[in-house]
Structures are given as C-alpha cells and as structure tokens.
C-alpha positions, 0 to 999 in steps of 0.5 A: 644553162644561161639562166643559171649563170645569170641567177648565179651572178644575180644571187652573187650582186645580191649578197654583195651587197647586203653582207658588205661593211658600212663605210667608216664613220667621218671625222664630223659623223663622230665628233656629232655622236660624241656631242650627242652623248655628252648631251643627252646626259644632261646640261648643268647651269648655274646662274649668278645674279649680280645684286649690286645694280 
C-alpha cells in the first residue's frame, strides 16, 4: 500500500512540474527580444563624406 502512496506523490512532483508555466519574462528579457527582432531586419547606414578638407 505504501508504494502506491508514494509512486502516486512521485507521478504527482513529476507532472508538476513538467506541466507548469514559465515564469513571466522580466523587463530586460523583453526589451533584448524587441532589439533582436529590430535588428535581425537589418541596419540601414548612409555615410556622408565631407569633400571640403
């Protein structure tokens, strides 16, 4: 009987813990995944050339 208690409390731990939400993103976690995808659209750059000197 005892080993159906604690395969039961064992199972139970176990899909705890593999069904659980993740934990909410901090504020730094999102901020970097909005930069990522800013970036990985591209960087645009012009360069000016001063002519004068």
């Amino acid at each position: 009987m005892e080993i159906f208690i604690m395969l039961g409390v064992v199972l139970y731990l176990f899909t705890r813990d593999v069904f659980s939400k993740p934990p909410p993103k901090s504020v730094e976690e999102q901020l970097g995944e909005s930069i990522t995808k800013y970036l990985s659209k591209g960087v645009k750059v012009r360069i000016e050339t001063d002519d004068r000197g």
